[in-house]
C-alpha positions in Angstrom: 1.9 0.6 -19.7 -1.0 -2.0 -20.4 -4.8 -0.7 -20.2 -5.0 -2.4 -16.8 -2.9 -1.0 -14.0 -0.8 -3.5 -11.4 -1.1 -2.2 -8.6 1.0 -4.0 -5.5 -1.5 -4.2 -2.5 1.0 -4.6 0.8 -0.3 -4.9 4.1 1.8 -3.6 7.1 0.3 -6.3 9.4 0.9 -10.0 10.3 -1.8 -10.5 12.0 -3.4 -13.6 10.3 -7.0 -11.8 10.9 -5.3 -8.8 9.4 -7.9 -6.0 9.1 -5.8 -4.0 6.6 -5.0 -7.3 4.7 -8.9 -8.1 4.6 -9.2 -4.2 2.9 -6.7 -5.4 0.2 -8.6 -8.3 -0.3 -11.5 -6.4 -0.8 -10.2 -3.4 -3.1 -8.7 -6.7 -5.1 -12.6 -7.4 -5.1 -13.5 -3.9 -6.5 -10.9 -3.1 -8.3 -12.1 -5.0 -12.1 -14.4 -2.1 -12.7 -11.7 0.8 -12.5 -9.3 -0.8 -14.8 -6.9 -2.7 -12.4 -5.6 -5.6 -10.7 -4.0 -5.5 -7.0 -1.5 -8.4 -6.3 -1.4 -8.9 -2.7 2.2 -9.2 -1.1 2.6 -10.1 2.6 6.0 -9.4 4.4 6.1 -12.9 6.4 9.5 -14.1 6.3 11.6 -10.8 5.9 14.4 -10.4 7.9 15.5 -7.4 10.2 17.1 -4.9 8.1 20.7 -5.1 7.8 23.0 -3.6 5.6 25.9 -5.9 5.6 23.2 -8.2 3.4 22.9 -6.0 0.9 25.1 -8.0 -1.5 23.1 -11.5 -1.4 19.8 -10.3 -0.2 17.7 -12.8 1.7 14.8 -14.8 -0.7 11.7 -12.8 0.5 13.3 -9.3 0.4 14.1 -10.1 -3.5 10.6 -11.7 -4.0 9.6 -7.9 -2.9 11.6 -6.0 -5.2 10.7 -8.1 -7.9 7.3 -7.9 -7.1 7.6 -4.2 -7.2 9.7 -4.2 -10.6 6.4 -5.4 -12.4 4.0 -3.3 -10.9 2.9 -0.3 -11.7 1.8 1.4 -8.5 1.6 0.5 -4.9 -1.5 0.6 -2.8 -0.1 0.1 1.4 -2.4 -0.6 3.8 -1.3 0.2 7.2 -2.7 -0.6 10.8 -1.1 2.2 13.5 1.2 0.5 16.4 1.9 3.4 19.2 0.8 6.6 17.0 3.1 4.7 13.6 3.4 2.7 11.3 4.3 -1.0 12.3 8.2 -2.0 12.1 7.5 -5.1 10.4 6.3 -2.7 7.0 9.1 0.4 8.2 11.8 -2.8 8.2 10.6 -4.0 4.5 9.9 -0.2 2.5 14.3 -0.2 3.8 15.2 -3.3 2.5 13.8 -2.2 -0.6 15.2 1.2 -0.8 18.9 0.5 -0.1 21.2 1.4 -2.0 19.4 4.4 -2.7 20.6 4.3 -6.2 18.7 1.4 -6.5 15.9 1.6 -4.6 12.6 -0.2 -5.9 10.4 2.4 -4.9 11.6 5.5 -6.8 8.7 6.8 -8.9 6.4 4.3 -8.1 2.6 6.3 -7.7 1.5 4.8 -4.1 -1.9 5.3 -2.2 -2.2 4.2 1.5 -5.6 3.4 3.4 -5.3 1.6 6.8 -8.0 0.3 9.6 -8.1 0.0 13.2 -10.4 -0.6 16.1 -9.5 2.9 16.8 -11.6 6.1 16.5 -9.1 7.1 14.6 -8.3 5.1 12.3 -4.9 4.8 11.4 -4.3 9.0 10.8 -1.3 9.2 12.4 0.7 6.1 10.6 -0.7 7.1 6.9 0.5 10.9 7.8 3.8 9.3 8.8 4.1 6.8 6.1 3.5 9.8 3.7 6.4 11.2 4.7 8.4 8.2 4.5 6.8 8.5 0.5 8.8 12.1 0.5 12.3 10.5 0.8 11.8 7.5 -1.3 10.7 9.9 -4.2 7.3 8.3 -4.5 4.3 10.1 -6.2 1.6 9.9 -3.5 -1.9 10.4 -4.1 -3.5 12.6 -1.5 -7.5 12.0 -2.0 -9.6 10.3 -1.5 -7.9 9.5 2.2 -9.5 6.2 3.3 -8.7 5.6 7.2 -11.5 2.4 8.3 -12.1 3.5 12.2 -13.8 0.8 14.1 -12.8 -1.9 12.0 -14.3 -4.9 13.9 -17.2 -3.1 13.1 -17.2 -3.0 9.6 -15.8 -6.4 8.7 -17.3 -9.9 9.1 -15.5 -12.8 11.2 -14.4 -14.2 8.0 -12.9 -11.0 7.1 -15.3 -9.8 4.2 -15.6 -6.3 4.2 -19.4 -5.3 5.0 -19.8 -1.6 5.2 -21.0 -0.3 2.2 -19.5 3.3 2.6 -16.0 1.6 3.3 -16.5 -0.4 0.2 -17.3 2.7 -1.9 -14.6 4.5 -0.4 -12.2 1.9 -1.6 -13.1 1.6 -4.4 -12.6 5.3 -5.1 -9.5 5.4 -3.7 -8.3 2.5 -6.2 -10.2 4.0 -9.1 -8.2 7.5 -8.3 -4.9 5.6 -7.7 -5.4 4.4 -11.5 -6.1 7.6 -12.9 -3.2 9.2 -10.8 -1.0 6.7 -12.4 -2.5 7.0 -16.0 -1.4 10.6 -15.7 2.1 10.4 -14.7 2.8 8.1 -17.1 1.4 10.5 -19.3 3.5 13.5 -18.3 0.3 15.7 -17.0 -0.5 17.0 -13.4 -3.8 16.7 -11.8 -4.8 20.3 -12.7 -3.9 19.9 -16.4 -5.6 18.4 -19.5 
């Protein structure tokens, strides 16, 4: 592992005004001072899932797992479609994982924030995604949770995150994301030294 992490920022949105892509965009923004670099990768262009394509898998679904292959963590960043996550990022983390032998997320550290205009902001789809994170044997970091309520609120119409507390947030969440995957690579747990 290099001194700087790769993380691989993925939105679960397509939304073009994507509020969760314009939080990647600004933890790739605050990330230099914690010692990493976020990659975003969008999931236009993937298909629907389907298991009979497994053998010749289409263009973007490979661009993913590659993608994945020289990262070193993943950072998601889910909006919340009827109390979930949205199918479009549910239909890419299969892709990836099939066949299980294989998947591309095994061991991978991962961290999730999300934002809505909700109150709640996105809650229920990070404690769901975090249980997708179970199956797929993925480390997840528990804290610092960052879920953006109110969204609109805290993000310009060019999509530049204005909210200093977000901000900060984020960026503790990325700098805690590192250090969670500085020490699996080194063998240790949180509580040890």
């Amino acid at each position: 592992m290099s001194d700087t992490i790769r993380i691989l920022g993925i939105p679960g949105s397509l939304r073009r005004g994507s509020y969760n892509h314009a939080a990647l965009r600004a933890a790739q923004a605050l990330a230099p001072d914690v010692g990493a670099e976020i990659a975003i990768f969008t999931l236009e262009d993937i298909p629907a899932f389907n298991e009979d394509q497994l053998g010749t898998l289409p263009p973007r679904v490979r661009a993913l797992r590659a993608a994945l292959a020289t990262s070193d963590a993943v950072l998601f960043a889910t909006p919340e479609y009827n109390y979930s996550v949205p199918g479009v990022l549910k239909n890419a983390i299969d892709w990836v994982s099939r066949p299980a032998a294989e998947s591309a997320w095994r061991g991978k550290p991962v961290a999730v924030l999300g934002a809505s205009g909700g109150l709640l902001g996105t809650v229920r789809a990070q404690y769901h995604l975090r249980q997708i994170f179970v199956f797929l044997d993925m480390p997840a970091l528990n804290q610092p949770e960052v879920m953006i309520a109110r969204a609109r609120e805290k993000f310009d119409a060019q999509g530049t995150l204005t909210d200093a507390d977000t901000r900060r947030r984020i960026q503790d969440l990325v700098a805690a994301l590192v250090a969670w995957t500085r020490r699996l690579a080194a063998g240790t747990s949180p509580g040890r030294t």
